[in-house]
Residue, then its C-alpha position, 0 to 999 in steps of 0.5 A: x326296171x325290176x327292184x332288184x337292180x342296182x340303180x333302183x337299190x342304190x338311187x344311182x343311175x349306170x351312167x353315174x356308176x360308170x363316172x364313178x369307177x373312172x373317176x376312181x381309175x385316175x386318183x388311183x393312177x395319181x396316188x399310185x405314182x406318188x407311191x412309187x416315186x416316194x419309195x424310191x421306183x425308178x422314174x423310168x416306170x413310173x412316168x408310164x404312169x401318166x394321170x394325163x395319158x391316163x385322163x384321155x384313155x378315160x375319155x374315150x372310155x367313158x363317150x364309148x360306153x356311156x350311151x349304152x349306161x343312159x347318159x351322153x345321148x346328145x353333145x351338151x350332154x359331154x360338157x360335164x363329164x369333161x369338166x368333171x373329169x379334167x378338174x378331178x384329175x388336176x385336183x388329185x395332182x395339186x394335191x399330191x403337189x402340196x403333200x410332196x411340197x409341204x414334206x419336201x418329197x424329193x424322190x416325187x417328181x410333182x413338186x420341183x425343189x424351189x417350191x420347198x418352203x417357198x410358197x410363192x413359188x408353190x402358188x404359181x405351181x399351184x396356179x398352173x396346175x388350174x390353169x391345166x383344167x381347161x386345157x385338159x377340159x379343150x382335149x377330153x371334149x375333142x376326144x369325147x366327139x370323136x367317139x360322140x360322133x362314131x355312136x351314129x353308127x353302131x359298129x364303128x364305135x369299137x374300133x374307132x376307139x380302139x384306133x384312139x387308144x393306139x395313137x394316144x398309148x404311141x404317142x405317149x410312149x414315144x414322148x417318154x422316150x421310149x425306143x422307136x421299135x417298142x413304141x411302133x408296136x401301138x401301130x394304129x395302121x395295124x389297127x385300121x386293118x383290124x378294123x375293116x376285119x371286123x367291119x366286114x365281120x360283124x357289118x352284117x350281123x347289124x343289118x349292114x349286108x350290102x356293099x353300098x351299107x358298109x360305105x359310110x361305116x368305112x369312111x368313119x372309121x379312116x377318119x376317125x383314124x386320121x382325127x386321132x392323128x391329128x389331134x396326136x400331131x397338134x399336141x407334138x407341134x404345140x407341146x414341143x418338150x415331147x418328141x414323137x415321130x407324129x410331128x417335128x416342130x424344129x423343122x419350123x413353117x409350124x403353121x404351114x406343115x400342118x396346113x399341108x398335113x389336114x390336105x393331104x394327111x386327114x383328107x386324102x389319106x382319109x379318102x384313100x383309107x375309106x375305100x381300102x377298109x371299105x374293100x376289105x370289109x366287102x371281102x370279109x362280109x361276102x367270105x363270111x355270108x353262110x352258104x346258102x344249099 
């Protein structure tokens, strides 16, 4: 490391710097909403911006480019930036939660009007809001594998994270109530197309010229696919106050139909997507392999 570079001036390593510039990100999406919500914004913008979606969207960011910054080498390694990030995040709410409570902010929607003056009931807000940390904490470090995972080949980090922020921005769209036709545009099977486009494109550039090396790197990208699916149907059955087309739970039999679901929707769709980007990908690294004279 020559002198001049920053982690050698400043005594801060890039992976640090990185949980920096995140950590920065959500109180900047906290205090930002609070601003727009107290100056009279309508709620229909401001809760697109959502600390929790914002929290998620940053874990992903964070476990895909840590690697190449120094850090999250192992999997003990993603409990302390979940950690981090997760009671960061509920703290910049609770604080926000107070300053609205104390100044009885009506136009913010992070205190509710019986915590005006009642600090009983503010207390127990207060206390729901920590008990979010380790919710919050569960949630990052499952996105955070996924992505962990993707690092043991190369090429599928990108889209598998692409594929996680798709289905994370659909998600939560649709539970803002957003209409079905603009939500549809976050399409993450658009997305797994894509995927197999660059697979095949860019498998090759890393040594993965053969069919039978572009097997594996395709089955991690459909179930990396089918994970972020998943995870997106068990926060719509779990957290039913949100309705998104990922997962009904007034149907009822919750627990069957997500039994049912990992079968047939992670496993088999998964299998079955494997080989489509796995086709594809072969396509395009044989339609892209330079002519030989």
């Amino acid at each position: 490391m020559s002198p001049d570079s920053p982690s050698s001036t400043s005594g801060r390593s890039p992976f640090v710097g990185l949980l920096y510039r995140v950590m920065f990100f959500l109180a900047a999406l906290v205090v930002v909403r609070f601003v727009l919500e107290v100056t009279g914004t309508p709620e229909a913008i401001t809760r697109f911006l959502s600390s929790t979606a914002g929290l998620f969207l940053a874990a992903i960011y964070v476990a895909a480019i840590a690697p190449l910054r120094g850090g999250m080498q192992k999997f003990r390694q993603l409990l302390l930036p979940a950690s981090l990030l997760s009671a960061w995040t509920v703290v910049w709410v609770i604080v926000a939660t107070i300053v609205a409570a104390v100044f009885r902010l009506e136009r913010s929607h992070f205190a509710a009007k019986e915590d005006y003056g009642n600090w009983g009931s503010l207390g127990r807000h207060l206390v729901d809001h920590v008990v979010e940390i380790a919710v919050f904490f569960i949630v990052v470090l499952i996105v955070m594998s996924i992505v962990h995972v993707l690092w043991r080949w190369p090429v599928t980090v990108g889209p598998g994270a692409i594929l996680g922020v798709l289905v994370i921005m659909r998600y939560w769209v649709e539970a803002m109530g957003a209409p079905a036709a603009n939500a549809a545009a976050w399409s993450s099977t658009i997305g797994v197309l894509v995927s197999a486009l660059y697979l095949g494109a860019q498998g090759p550039r890393l040594g993965l010229a053969a069919p039978r090396q572009l097997l594996i790197p395709s089955f991690a990208i459909a179930f990396a696919w089918r994970l972020w699916i998943l995870l997106a149907t068990l926060l719509s059955a779990l957290v039913p106050f949100y309705t998104t087309h990922f997962f009904d739970p007034t149907g009822g039999r919750v627990a069957v139909r997500l039994a049912q679901f990992v079968a047939g929707g992670v496993v088999v769709e998964g299998l079955i997507t494997g080989l489509i980007v796995w086709g594809i990908a072969i396509w395009i690294s044989r339609a892209t392999r330079p002519a030989t004279i």
